[in-house]
C-alpha positions as CSV (number, residue, x, y, z in Angstrom):
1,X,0.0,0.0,0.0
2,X,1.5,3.7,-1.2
3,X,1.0,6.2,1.2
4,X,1.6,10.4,-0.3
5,X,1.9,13.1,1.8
6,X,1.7,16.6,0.7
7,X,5.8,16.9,0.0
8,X,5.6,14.0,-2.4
9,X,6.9,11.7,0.4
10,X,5.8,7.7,-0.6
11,X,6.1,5.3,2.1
12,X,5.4,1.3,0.2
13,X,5.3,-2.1,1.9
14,X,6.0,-4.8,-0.5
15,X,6.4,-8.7,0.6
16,X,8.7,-7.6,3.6
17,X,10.5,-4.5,2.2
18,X,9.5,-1.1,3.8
19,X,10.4,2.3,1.2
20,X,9.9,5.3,2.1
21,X,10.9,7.9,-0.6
22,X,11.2,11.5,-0.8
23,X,13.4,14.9,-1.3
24,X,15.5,16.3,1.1
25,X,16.5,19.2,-0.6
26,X,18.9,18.4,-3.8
27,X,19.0,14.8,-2.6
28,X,16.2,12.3,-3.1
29,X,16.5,9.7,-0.1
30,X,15.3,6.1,-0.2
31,X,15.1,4.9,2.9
32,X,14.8,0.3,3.2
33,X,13.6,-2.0,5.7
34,X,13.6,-5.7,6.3
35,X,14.6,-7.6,3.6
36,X,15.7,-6.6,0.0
37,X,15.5,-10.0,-1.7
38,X,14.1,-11.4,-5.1
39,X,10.8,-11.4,-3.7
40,X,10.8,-7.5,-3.5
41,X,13.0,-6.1,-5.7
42,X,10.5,-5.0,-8.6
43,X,9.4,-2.6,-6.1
44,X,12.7,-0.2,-5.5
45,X,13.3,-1.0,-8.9
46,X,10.0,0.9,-9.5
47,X,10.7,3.6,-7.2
48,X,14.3,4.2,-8.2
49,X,13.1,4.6,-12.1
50,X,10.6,7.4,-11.4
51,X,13.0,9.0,-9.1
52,X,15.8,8.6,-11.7
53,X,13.0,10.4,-14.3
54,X,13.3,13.5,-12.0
55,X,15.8,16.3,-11.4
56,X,17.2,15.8,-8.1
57,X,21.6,16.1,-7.7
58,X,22.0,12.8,-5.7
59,X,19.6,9.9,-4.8
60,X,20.6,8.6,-1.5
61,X,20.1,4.6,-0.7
62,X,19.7,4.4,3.0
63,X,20.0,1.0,3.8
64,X,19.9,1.1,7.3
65,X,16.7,-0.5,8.5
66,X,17.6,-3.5,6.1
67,X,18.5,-6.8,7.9
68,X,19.2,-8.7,4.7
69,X,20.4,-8.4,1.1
70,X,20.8,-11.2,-1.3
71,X,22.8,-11.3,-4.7
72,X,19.3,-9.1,-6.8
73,X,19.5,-6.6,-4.3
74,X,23.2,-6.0,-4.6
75,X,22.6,-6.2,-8.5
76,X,20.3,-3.7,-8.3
77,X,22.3,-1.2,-6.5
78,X,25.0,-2.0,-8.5
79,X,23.0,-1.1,-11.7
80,X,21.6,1.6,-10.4
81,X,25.4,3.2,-9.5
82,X,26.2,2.3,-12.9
83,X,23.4,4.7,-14.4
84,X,24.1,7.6,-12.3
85,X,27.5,7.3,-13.5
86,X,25.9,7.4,-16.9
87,X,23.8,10.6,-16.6
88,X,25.9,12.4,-13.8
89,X,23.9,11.9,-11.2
90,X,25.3,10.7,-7.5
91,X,23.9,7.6,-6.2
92,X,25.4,7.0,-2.4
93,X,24.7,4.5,0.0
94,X,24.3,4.7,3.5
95,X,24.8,1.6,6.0
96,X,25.5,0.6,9.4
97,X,27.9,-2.0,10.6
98,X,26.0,-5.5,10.6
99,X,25.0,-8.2,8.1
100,X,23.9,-5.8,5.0
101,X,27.5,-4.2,5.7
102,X,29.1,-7.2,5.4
103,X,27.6,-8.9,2.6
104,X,28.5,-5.6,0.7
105,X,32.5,-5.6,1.7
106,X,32.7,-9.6,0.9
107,X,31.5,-9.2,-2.7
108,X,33.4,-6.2,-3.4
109,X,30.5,-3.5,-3.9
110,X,31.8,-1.4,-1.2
111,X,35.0,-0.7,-3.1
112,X,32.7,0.4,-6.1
113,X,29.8,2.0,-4.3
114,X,30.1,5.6,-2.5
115,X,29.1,5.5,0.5
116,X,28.0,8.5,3.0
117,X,28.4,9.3,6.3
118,X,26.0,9.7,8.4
119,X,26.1,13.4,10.9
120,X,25.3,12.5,14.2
């Protein structure tokens, strides 16, 4: 179910995946959580394709609230770096230590993948 507020912020739940979506000034923020798997994928593949239609400088992955990632999740963030390097447009990720973290550092994606720091 899609939920729109006002500021164009989306908040979907898809088959375990929470997205929540929306501008933060320049930056368009994704925000996960639970489980980015086959299952759920066509979702944030959905929302990442209308936000990559729009004009803002950076889209922001926050994969924070996700406690699992399997190999078409990683694909997909992968592809979806490799198209903001196509049209100029940032794509950055931001995750904690844990299991997501790790997955990312054993297959190499972290050494491709800009990732942000997060202010306190």
């Amino acid at each position: 179910m899609a939920v729109s507020t006002p500021d164009a912020e989306r908040y979907l739940r898809v088959q375990g995946l929470g997205i929540q979506s929306g501008r933060r000034g320049d930056d368009h923020v994704i925000a996960l959580e639970g489980e980015l798997e086959m299952a759920n994928v066509a979702a944030i593949e959905t929302e990442l394709s209308q936000v990559e239609a729009g004009d803002c400088r950076q889209i922001v992955l926050d994969l924070r609230g996700l406690s699992f990632l399997d190999s078409t999740g990683i694909h997909l963030l992968m592809q979806a770096h490799a198209r903001g390097e196509a049209t100029g447009r940032s794509v950055a990720l931001l995750v904690d230590e844990g299991p997501v973290r790790r997955v990312l550092d054993v297959c190499g994606a972290l050494s491709i993948l800009p990732t942000r720091a997060v202010a306190a």
